[in-house]
Structures are given as structure tokens and as C-alpha cells.
C-alpha positions in Angstrom: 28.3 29.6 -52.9 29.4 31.9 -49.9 26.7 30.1 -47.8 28.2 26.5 -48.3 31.5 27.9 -48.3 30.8 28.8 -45.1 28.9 25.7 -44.1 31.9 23.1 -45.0 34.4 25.0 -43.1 31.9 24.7 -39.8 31.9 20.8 -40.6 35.4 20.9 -40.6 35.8 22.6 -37.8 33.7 20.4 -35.8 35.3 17.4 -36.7 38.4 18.7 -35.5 37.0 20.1 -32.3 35.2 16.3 -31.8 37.2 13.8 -33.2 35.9 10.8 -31.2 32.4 11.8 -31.4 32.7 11.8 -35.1 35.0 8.8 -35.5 31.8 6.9 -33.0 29.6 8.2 -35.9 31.3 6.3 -38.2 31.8 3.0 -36.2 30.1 0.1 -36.8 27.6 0.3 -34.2 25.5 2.9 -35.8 25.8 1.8 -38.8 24.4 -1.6 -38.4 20.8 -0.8 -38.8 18.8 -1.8 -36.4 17.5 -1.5 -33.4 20.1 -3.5 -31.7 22.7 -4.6 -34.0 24.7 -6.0 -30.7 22.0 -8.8 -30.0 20.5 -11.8 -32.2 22.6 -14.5 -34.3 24.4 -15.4 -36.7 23.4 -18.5 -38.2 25.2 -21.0 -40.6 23.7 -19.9 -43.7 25.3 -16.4 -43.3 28.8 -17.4 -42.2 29.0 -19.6 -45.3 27.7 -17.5 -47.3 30.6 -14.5 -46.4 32.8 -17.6 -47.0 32.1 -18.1 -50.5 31.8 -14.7 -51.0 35.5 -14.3 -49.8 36.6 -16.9 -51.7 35.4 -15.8 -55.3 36.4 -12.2 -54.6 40.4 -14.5 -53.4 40.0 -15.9 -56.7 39.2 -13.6 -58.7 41.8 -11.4 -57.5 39.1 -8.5 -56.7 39.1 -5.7 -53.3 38.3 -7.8 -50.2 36.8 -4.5 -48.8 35.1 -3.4 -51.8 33.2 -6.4 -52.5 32.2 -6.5 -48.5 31.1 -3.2 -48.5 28.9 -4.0 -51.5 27.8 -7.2 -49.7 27.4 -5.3 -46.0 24.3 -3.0 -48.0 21.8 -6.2 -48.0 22.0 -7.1 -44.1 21.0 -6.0 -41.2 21.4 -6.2 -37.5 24.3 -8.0 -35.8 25.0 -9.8 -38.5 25.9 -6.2 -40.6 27.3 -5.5 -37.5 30.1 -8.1 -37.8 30.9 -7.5 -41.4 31.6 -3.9 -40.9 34.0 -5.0 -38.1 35.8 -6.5 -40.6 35.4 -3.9 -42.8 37.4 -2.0 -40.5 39.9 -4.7 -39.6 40.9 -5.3 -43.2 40.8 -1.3 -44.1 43.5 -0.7 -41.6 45.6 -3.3 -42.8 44.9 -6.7 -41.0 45.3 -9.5 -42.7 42.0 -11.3 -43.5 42.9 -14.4 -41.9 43.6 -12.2 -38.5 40.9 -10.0 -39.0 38.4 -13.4 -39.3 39.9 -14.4 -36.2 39.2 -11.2 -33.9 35.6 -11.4 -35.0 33.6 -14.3 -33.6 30.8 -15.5 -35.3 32.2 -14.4 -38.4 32.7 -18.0 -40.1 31.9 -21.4 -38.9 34.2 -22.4 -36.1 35.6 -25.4 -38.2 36.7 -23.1 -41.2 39.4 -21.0 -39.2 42.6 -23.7 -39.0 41.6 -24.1 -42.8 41.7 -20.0 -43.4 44.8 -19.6 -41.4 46.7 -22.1 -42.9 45.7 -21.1 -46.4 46.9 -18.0 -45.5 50.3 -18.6 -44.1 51.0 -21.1 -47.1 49.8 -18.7 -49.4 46.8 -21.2 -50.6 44.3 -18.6 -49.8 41.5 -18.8 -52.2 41.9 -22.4 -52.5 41.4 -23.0 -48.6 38.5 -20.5 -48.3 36.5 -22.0 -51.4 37.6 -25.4 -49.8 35.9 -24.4 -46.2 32.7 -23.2 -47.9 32.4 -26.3 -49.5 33.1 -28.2 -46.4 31.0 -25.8 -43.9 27.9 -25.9 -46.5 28.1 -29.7 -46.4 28.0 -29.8 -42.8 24.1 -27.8 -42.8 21.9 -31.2 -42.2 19.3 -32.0 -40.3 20.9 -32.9 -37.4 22.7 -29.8 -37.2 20.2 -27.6 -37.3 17.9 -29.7 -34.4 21.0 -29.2 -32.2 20.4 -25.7 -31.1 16.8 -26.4 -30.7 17.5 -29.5 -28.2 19.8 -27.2 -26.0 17.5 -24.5 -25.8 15.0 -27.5 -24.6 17.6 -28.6 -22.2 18.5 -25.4 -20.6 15.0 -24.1 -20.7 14.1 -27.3 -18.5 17.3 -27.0 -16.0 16.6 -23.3 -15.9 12.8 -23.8 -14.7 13.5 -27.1 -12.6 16.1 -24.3 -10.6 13.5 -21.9 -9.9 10.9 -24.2 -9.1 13.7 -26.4 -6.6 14.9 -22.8 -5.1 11.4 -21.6 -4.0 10.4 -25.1 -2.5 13.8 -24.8 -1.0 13.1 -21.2 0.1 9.2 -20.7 0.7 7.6 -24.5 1.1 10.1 -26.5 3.1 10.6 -24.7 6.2 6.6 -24.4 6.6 6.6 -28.0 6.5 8.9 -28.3 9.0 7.7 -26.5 11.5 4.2 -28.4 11.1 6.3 -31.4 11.2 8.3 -30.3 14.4 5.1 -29.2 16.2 3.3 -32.6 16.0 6.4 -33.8 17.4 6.9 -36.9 15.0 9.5 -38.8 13.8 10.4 -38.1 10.0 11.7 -40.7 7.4 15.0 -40.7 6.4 14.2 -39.5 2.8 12.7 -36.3 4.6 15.1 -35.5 7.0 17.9 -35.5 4.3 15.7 -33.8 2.2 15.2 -30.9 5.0 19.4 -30.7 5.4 19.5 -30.3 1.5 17.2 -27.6 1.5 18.6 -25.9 4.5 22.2 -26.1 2.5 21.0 -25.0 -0.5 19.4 -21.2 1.2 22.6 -21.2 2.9 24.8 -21.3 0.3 22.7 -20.8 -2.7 25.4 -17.7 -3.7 28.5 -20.2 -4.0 26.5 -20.6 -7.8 27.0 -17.4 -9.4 30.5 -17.6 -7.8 31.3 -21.1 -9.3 29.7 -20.2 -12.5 31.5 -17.0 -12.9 35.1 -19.3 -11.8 34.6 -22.1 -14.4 33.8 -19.2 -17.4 36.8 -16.8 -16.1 39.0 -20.5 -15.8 38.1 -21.1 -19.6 38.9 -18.0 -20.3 42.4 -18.0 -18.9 42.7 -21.6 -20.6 41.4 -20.3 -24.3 44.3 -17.8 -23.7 47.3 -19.0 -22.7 46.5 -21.6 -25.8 45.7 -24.9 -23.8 42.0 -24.9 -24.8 40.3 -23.8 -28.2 37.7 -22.1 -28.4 36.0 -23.4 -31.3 33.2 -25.9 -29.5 32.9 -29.4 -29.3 35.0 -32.1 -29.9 37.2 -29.4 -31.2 38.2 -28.1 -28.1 40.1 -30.2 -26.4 42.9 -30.9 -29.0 45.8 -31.9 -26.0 43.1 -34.8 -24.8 41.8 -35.9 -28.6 44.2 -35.0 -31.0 42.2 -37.0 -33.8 40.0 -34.2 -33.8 42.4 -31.9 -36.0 43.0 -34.6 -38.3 39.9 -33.6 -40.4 41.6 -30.2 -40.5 45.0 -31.1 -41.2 44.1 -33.7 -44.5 41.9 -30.7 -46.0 44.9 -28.1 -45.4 47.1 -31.1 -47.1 44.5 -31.6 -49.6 45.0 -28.0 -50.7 48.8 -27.8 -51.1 48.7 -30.8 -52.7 46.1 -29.3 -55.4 48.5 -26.0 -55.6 51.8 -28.8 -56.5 53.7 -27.5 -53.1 55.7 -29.7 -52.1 54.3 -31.7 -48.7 57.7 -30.3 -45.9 56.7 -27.2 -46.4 53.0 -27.8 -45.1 54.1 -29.4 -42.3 56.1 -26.7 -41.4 53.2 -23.8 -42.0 51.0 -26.3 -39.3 54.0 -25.8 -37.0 52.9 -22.0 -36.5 49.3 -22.0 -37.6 47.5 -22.2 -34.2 48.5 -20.7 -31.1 47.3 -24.2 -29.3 50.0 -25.1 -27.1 49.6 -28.8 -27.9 48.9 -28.7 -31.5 51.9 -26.2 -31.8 53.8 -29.2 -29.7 52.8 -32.0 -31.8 53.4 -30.5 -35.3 56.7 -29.7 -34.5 57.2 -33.4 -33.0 55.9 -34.5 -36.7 58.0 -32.4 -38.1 60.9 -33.5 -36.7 59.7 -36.9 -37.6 59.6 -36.0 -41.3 63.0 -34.3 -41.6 64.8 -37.1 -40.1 63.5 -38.7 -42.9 60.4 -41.4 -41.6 56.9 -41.0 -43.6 54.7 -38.2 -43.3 51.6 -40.3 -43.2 53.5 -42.7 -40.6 54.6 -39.9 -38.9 51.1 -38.4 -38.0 49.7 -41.9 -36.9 52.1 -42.0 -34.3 51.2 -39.2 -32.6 47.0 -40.5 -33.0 45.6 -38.1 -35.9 45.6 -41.0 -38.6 45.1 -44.7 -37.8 46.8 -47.0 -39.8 44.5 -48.3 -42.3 44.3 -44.7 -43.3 48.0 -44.1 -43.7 48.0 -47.5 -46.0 45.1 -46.0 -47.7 47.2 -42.5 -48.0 50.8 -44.0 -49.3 49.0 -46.5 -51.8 47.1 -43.3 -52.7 50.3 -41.2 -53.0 52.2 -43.9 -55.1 49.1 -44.1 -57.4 49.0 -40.4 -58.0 45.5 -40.0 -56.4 46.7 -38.6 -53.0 44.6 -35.4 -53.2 41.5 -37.2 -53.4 42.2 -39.7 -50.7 42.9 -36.3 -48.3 39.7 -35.2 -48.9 37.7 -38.4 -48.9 39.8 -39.4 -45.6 38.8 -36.3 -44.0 35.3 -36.6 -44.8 35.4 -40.3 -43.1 36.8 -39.2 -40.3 34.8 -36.6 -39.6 31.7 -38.8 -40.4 32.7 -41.0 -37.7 33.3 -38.0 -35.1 29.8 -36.0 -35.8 28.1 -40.4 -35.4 29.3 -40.6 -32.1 28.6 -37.7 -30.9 25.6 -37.7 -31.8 24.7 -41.3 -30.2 26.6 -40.1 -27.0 24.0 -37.0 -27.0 21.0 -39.7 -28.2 22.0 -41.9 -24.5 22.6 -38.0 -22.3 19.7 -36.6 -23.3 17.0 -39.3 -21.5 19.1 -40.3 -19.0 19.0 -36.6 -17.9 15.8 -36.1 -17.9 15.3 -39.5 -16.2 17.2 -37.9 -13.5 15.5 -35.2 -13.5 12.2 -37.4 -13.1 13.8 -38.7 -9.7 14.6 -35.5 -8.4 11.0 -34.5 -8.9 9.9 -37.9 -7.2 12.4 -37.0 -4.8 11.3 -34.3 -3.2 7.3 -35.3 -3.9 8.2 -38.3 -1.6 10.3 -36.6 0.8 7.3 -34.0 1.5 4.2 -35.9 1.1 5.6 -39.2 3.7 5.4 -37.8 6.5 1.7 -36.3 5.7 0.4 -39.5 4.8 1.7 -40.7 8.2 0.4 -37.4 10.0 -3.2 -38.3 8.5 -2.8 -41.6 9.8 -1.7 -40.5 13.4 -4.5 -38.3 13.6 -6.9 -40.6 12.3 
């Protein structure tokens, strides 16, 4: 008993003599296990299943942190990682729909207006169970070939610069020296291929530079709220404000389910995101609604709704079915988005690898020419 006595007051006195080191003990680093519970990814299936997770313990009324912690025991690696981070968050009195926020990768990047504006109408549970529906509908085919088509894409840009850098570098200025030696006149092709290559070694650091501009400019814009940093056709909310609308009919879909009343939605969208634009917008439709003009009316004047949808909506709300039609509507809409996308992606993805198919021709061309001539001469 002495011995242990003893032993507890030592650990006591080292935690107070190394605070930090002991708080780092506890962080969520080590505790992810794993080798390196920074690195890997989070896919769909995980961020909706914490999403239906969180909204059954919402419903149910039960300890956000309790059921995570209970749910953090079966993962591993980054994944584990990111729960525990909001573990953390939601243990030192975050709200969850902040704390989901500060984490990225958490939840799909379409469930976070939903969350936030559950929250700040106090519609919680229904928005989450709402975005897990919505985010587990989205997992189809298409979705999940996406990431394997960029990874295709970038693999072949990445190589294509390696390969065009040491032509550039190594092959080009051998070539013309031979070329300069014999004394003979060179094709146009090849001459503005050789001032291409010369610009490209002479500049070839403006890249890095450029590269590290644009993400630092993004950065800047995802900040001061002009840009969002959700992905896609999400992003650009000031340029295509229809792309909220999918958003915006759920979030009314759910206060219309809890009987509260539709005014007071519009005013919890007016300070939901920190988007300059939306922010802008909703308080325009606002306005709109208190002066005392439809709501539906209202949002297809400032391009979310078109206006077979708001005569779908107010026959809808007369008939007593306007819940439904906000879901079904969103649905549509969103339908329609993901389509053309995906057909604008169906026409970029040849035509840039036709392009890159003349850039290899070009420079095959450009180099060989003046050979064939050379061979020709000499012959």
C-alpha cells in the first residue's frame, strides 16, 4: 500500500512538472492507432455513417460524446483520428454543428448548410437524419468512378510534365546543336518548338510560384467568405446561386415537418453561412417576404427556384402537401445539376486527352522534320 502510495504521488507530480507532454499524450494523434493516423481517406461510407450515427443519438436524446467515444473504439487511422477531434471539440463545449465544421472530412461536404441550419433553428436531429438520408442516396456508381477518373487524369498530366520537362531539359538542346552544325534551315514547327523549350528551362520555377498563388488566392477567397469550400458546383454560390437551392428546399422541408412557421426559416438562412453572397441574398429574400410578396416568388427572383417550381410549390402549399414537394423539388434539381455535370465532364475528358495527343504529335514532328530532311541532304 506504501509502495503505490508512493507511486501515485510520483505520477502526480510528473504531470504537474510536464503538463504539455502529458496533455500531447492524450491528444488525438497518439491515440489514433496507426501508423500514421494523419495520412489516408475518408471515404463516403464513413462520413455517412457518423451522420446517422449523430442523428439517432440527436433523436434519442443520448451523450453526443458518449456514443462517439463508444463508436471511435472500432476505427482506425485518420479516420479515428478525426472523430477524436471532435471528441475534443464537443467535450470542451463546441457546439456540434461548429465542431463538424472545424473538422474537414468529417461529413459529406453537402450535409454542412443542412447541419448548421438544423442547428440554428433548433431542427437538429431532424436535419442530421435528413442529410444521411440525402448523403447515402448520393453513393452511386458514378460517384464513386469519379475519384478514380481524376487520379487517371492527374496521373497522366503529372507524367506528360516529366516526360515534356526532360525533352525540354536533356533532348532539345542536343538536337539543336546538331541542327545548327549542319547549318540548315529549320521548319517553322521546329523553330517555335526550340523557343518553347528554351522558355520553359528558363522559367520553369514561375510553376511552383503560380501554383502556390492560385492555392494561397483560394485560400484568402474561402476566408473572407466569397468562395466555399465545399467542391464543385457548390463553390461558387455568388456565380450560380441555383446551386444552394437543393439545400435551402431540404432545410425548408425540415421546418415545415417540425410545424415552424416558414419567416422564421428564412430568417435562420440569413445567418447560417458565412458566404458573403448567400448571407446577401437571403437577407434580399427576406426583405422580400416581410414586405409581404411570396416566399416561393420571392426566391425565384433572385434564380434559386424557376417558376414552374414555384407553381409546383404554392399549388403544393394550398393543397397541404408542401413538405413533400420540398423534398421531391430538391431531389429534381439536384438530379439535373449532378446530369450536367456529368455530360460536361463526359465532352472534357477526351477532348483533353485529344489535346494531349497533339502535344505529343507536336513535338514528335517538331524533332523528327528536320531529321528526315537531314537524311535527305546527306543522301
Amino acid at each position: 500500500t506504501y509502495n503505490s502510495t508512493n507511486r501515485e504521488r510520483y505520477s502526480m507530480d510528473q504531470k504537474s512538472r510536464f503538463p504539455h507532454f502529458f496533455q500531447f499524450e492524450r491528444s488525438p494523434f497518439l491515440r489514433a492507432r496507426g501508423i500514421f493516423p494523419l495520412f489516408g481517406r475518408v471515404n463516403h461510407s464513413q462520413q455517412v455513417a457518423l451522420l446517422r450515427i449523430l442523428a439517432v443519438a440527436a433523436e434519442k436524446q443520448l451523450s453526443l460524446i458518449d456514443v462517439l467515444e463508444a463508436f471511435e473504439k472500432d476505427i482506425r487511422g485518420r479516420w479515428r483520428y478525426q472523430v477524436l477531434r471532435l471528441i475534443d471539440l464537443l467535450r470542451s463545449g463546441v457546439p456540434l454543428a461548429e465542431a463538424l465544421e472545424t473538422i474537414p472530412d468529417v461529413i459529406p461536404a453537402n450535409a454542412y448548410f443542412l447541419v448548421k441550419a438544423g442547428a440554428e433553428s433548433g431542427t437538429l436531429p431532424s436535419a442530421l437524419a435528413l442529410a444521411a438520408e440525402v448523403c447515402a442516396e448520393q453513393r452511386n456508381d458514378r460517384d464513386i468512378l469519379r475519384p478514380g477518373v481524376s487520379v487517371y487524369l492527374s496521373t497522366i498530366l503529372v507524367i506528360m510534365s516529366l516526360v515534356v520537362g526532360f525533352i525540354c531539359y536533356w533532348i532539345i538542346p542536343k538536337m539543336k546543336k546538331i541542327y545548327f552544325d549542319f547549318d540548315m534551315p529549320l521548319p517553322d514547327l521546329t523553330v517555335n518548338l526550340i523557343q518553347t523549350s528554351d522558355w520553359v528551362v528558363e522559367y520553369f520555377w514561375l510553376l511552383p510560384v503560380v501554383s502556390l498563388m492560385l492555392y494561397l488566392l483560394r485560400r484568402i477567397l474561402i476566408r473572407t467568405g466569397f468562395l466555399e469550400s465545399r467542391g464543385g458546383w457548390r463553390s461558387f454560390p455568388g456565380i450560380y446561386p441555383r446551386g444552394t437551392a437543393p439545400d435551402v428546399l431540404r432545410f425548408l422541408h425540415v421546418v415545415t415537418e417540425s410545424g415552424r412557421p416558414l419567416l422564421g426559416a428564412f430568417e435562420t438562412l440569413t445567418h447560417t453561412t458565412k458566404n458573403r453572397f448567400l448571407s446577401q441574398r437571403f437577407s434580399a429574400i427576406l426583405e422580400d417576404i416581410r414586405k409581404g410578396n411570396d416566399c416561393w416568388t420571392a426566391l425565384h427572383d433572385f434564380n434559386l427556384l424557376t417558376p414552374s417550381e414555384v407553381r409546383l410549390l404554392q399549388s403544393a402549399q394550398r393543397a397541404g402537401n408542401l413538405s413533400w414537394a420540398l423534398k421531391a423539388i430538391a431531389k429534381s434539381i439536384e438530379r439535373r445539376i449532378d446530369y450536367r455535370m456529368a455530360l460536361i465532364r463526359e465532352y472534357l475528358e477526351p477532348a483533353m486527352i485529344v489535346c494531349l495527343g497533339c502535344l505529343v504529335g507536336a513535338f514528335v514532328i517538331g524533332l523528327f522534320l528536320p531529321l528526315v530532311e537531314l537524311m535527305h541532304s546527306l543522301a
